[in-house]
DRENBARO-577903 format. One record per residue (C-alpha): residue number from 1; residue in one letter; x, y, z. Coordinates in nm, 2 decimals. Example, Ala and Ser with C-alpha at 12.3 -4.5 7.8 and 13.67 -1.06 7.14 Angstrom:
  pos  code       u       v       w
    1     a    1.23   -0.45    0.78
    2     s    1.37   -0.11    0.71
***
This chain:
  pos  code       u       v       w
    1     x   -0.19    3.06   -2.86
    2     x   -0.15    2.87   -2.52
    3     x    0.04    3.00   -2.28
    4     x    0.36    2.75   -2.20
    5     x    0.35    2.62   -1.86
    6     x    0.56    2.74   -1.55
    7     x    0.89    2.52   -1.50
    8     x    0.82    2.27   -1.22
    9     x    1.12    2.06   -1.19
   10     x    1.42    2.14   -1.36
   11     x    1.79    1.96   -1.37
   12     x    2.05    2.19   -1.48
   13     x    2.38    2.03   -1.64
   14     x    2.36    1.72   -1.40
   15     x    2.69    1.47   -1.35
   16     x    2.65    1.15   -1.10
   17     x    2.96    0.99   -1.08
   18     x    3.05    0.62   -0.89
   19     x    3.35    0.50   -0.72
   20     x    3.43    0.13   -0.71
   21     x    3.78    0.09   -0.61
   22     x    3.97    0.36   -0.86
   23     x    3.79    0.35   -1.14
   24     x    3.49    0.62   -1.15
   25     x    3.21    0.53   -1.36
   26     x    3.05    0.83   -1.45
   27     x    2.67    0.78   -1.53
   28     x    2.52    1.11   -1.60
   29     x    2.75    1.32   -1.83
   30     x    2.58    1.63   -1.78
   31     x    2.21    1.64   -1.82
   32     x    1.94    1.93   -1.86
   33     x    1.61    1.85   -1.85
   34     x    1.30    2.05   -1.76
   35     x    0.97    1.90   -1.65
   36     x    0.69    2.16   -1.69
   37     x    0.33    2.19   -1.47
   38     x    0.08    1.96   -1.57
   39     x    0.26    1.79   -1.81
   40     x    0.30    1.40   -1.87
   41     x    0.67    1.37   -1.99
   42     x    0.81    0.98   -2.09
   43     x    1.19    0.95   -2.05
   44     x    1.29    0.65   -2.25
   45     x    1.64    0.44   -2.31
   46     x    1.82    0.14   -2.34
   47     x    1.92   -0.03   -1.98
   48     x    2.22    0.09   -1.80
   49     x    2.22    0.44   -1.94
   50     x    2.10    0.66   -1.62
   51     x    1.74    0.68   -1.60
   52     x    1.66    0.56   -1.29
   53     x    1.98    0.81   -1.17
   54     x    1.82    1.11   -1.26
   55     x    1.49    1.00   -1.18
   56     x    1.68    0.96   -0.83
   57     x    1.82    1.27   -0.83
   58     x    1.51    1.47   -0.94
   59     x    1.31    1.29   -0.64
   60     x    1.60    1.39   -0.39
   61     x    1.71    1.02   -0.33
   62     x    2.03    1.08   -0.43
   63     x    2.25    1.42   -0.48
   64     x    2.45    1.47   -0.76
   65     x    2.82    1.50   -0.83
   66     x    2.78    1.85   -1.03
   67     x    2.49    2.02   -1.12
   68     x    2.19    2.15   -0.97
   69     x    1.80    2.07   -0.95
   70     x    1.54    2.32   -0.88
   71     x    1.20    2.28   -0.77
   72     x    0.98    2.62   -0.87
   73     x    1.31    2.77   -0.90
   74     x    1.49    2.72   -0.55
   75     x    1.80    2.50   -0.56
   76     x    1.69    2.15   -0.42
   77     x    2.05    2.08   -0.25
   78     x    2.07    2.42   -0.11
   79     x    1.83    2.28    0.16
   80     x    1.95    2.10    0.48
   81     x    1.85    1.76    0.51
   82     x    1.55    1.85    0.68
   83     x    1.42    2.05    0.34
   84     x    1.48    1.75    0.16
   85     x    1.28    1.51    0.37
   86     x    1.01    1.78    0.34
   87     x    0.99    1.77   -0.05
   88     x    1.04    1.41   -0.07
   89     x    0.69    1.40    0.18
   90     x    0.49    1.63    0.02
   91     x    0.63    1.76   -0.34
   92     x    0.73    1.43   -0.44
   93     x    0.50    1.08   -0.49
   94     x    0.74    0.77   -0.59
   95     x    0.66    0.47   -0.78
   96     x    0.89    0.20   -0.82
   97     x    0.89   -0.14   -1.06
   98     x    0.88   -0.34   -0.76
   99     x    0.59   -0.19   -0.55
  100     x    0.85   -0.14   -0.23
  101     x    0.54   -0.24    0.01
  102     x    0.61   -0.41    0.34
  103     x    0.48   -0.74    0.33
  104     x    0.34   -0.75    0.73
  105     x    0.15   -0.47    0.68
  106     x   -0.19   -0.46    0.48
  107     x   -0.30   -0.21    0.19
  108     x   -0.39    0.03    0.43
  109     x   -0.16    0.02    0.66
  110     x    0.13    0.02    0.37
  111     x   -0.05    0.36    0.19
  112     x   -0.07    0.50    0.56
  113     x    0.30    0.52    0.58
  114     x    0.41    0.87    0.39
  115     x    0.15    1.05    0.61
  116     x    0.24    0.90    0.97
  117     x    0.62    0.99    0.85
  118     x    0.51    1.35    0.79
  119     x    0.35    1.33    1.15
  120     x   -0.04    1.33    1.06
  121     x   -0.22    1.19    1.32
  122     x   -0.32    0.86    1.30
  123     x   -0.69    0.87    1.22
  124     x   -0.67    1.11    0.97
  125     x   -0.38    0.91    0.77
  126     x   -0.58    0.58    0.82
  127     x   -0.91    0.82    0.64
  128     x   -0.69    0.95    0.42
  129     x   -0.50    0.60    0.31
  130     x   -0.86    0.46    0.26
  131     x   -0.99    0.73    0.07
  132     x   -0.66    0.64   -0.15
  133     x   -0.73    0.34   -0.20
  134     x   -1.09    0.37   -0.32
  135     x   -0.93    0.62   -0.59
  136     x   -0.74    0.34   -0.72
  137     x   -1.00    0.09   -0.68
  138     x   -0.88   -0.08   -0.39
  139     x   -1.18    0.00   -0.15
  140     x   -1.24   -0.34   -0.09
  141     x   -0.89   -0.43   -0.02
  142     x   -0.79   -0.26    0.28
  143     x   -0.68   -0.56    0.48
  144     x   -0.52   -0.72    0.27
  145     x   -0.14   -0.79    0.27
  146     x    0.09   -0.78   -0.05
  147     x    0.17   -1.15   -0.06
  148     x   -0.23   -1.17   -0.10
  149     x   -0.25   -0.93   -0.39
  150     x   -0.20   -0.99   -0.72
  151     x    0.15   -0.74   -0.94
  152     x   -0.12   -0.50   -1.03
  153     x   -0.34   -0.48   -0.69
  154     x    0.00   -0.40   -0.54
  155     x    0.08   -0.17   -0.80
  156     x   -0.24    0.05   -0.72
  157     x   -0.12    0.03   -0.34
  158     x    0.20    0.17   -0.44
  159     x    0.01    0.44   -0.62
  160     x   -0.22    0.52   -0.37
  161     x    0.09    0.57   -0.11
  162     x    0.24    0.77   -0.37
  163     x   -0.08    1.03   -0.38
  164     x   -0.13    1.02   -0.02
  165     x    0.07    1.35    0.07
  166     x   -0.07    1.57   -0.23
  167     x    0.23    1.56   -0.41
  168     x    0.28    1.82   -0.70
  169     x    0.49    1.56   -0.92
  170     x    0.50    1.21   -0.93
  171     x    0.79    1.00   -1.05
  172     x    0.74    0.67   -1.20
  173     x    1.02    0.39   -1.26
  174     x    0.91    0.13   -1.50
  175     x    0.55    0.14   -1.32
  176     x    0.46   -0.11   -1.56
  177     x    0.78   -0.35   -1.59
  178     x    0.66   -0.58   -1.33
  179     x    0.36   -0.67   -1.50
  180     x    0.16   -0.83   -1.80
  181     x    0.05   -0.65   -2.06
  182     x   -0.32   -0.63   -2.03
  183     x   -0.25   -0.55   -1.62
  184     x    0.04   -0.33   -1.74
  185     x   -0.21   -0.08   -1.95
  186     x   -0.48   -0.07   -1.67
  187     x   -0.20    0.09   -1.46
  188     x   -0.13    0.30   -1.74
  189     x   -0.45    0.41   -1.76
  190     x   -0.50    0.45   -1.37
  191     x   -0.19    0.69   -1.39
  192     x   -0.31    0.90   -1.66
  193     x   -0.64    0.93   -1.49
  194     x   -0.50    0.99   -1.15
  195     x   -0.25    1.26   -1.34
  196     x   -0.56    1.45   -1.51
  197     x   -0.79    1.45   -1.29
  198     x   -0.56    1.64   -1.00
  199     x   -0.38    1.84   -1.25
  200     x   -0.02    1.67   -1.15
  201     x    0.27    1.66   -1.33
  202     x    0.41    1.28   -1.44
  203     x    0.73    1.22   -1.51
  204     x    0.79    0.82   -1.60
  205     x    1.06    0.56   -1.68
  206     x    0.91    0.34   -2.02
  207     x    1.04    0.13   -2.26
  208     x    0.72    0.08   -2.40
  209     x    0.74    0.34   -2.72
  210     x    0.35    0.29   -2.77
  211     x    0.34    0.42   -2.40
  212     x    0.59    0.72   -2.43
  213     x    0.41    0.83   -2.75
  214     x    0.09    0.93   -2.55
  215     x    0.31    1.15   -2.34
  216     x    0.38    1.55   -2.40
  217     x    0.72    1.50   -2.40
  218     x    0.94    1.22   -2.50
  219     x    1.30    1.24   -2.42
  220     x    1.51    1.00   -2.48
  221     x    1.88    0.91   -2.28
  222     x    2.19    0.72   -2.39
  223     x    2.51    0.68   -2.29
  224     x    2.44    0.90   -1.94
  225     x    2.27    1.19   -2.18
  226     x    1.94    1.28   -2.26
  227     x    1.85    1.41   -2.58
  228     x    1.50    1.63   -2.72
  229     x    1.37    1.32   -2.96
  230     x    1.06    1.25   -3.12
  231     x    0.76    1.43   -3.17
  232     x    0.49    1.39   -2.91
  233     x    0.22    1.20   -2.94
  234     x   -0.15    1.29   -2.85
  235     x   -0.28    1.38   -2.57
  236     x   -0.37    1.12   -2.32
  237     x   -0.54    0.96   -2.66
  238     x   -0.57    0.58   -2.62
  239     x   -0.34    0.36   -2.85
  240     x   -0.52    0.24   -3.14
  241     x   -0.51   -0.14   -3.00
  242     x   -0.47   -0.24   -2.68
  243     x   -0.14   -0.30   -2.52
  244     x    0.02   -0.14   -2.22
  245     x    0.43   -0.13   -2.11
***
């Protein structure tokens, strides 16, 4: 019998709540989830219903309103600000719809970024960003800009700054949402390869159910809570057809 993994990330009865004026909108209604070592966990949902709030939250983006999140058991918001930055450098990758790169720097310079903010000198983050980018299969793209990259070449950018710090976890919002469907998948792919191959955990934001089936765990969120759904689906296993998110 395998031996269940060790709790990496876990949210325990988590409430974000908005002002605007004085109505409150609440948009988590207390959530628990836990994210385990290693694993590859979909969290799926209609729009609007507070995915990309606890995905927030987990990453130490945001804090929330009640509740707590622990990282290898320690209370995340217990920390000073300080502590936070330091897990959001090195604990934590990001990947957004969007990409979020600055368009007047190139590849490199754009993957550099997460290392020069955690102070690594300057030559090692530039060998570091380009051995990043070769990983993603962006070795011949270094100077390049975004505005000269195609959705998906700026996709692997964004991955590659994500990765560049050694993260334990990486969070992933709608990686694919941005993109066709062919380009979509060959992220997809590049994820799951990145994911196996250095034994990180991945945590992502799909409404793809094709996609969220290949996942350990799919859990699945409505009206600000999340519910245990579905059974997974196998392992990494490629879908029978093509098609990505």
């Amino acid at each position: 019998m395998t031996e269940p993994r060790e709790a990496l990330l876990v949210g325990e009865e988590l409430e974000r709540e908005y002002r605007t004026g004085p109505e409150v909108v609440r948009v988590l209604r207390g959530v628990s989830i836990t994210v385990r070592a290693g694993e590859v966990v979909a969290l799926v949902g209609a729009s609007g219903v507070g995915k990309s709030t606890l995905l927030h939250l987990l990453g130490a983006l945001d804090r929330p309103s009640a509740g707590r999140v622990l990282f290898q058991g320690e209370d995340l918001f217990a920390r000073n600000e300080a502590g936070l930055a330091r897990y959001r450098q090195h604990e934590v990758g990001f990947v957004f719809q969007f990409y979020n790169l600055l368009g007047e720097m190139s590849a490199l310079e754009n993957a550099m970024l997460p290392a020069l903010i955690a102070r690594c000198p300057r030559r090692e983050a530039r060998e570091r960003a380009a051995a990043a980018l070769a990983e993603v299969g962006l070795g011949d793209r270094l100077r390049h800009r975004p505005g000269e990259m195609s959705g998906g070449e700026q996709q692997r950018v964004a991955i590659a700054r994500a990765l560049m710090n050694g993260p334990r976890i990486i969070l992933a919002d709608e990686p694919t949402g941005n993109l066709d469907q062919a380009t979509g998948q060959e992220i997809v792919e590049l994820l799951f390869r990145v994911q196996r191959e250095r034994a990180m955990t991945l945590l992502l934001i799909t409404h793809e159910p094709r996609l969220a089936a290949r996942c350990d765990e799919q859990l699945r969120m409505a009206d600000g809570r999340l519910y245990q759904p579905v059974v997974a689906g196998p392992r990494l296993a490629a879908p029978a057809s093509g098609g990505g998110a």
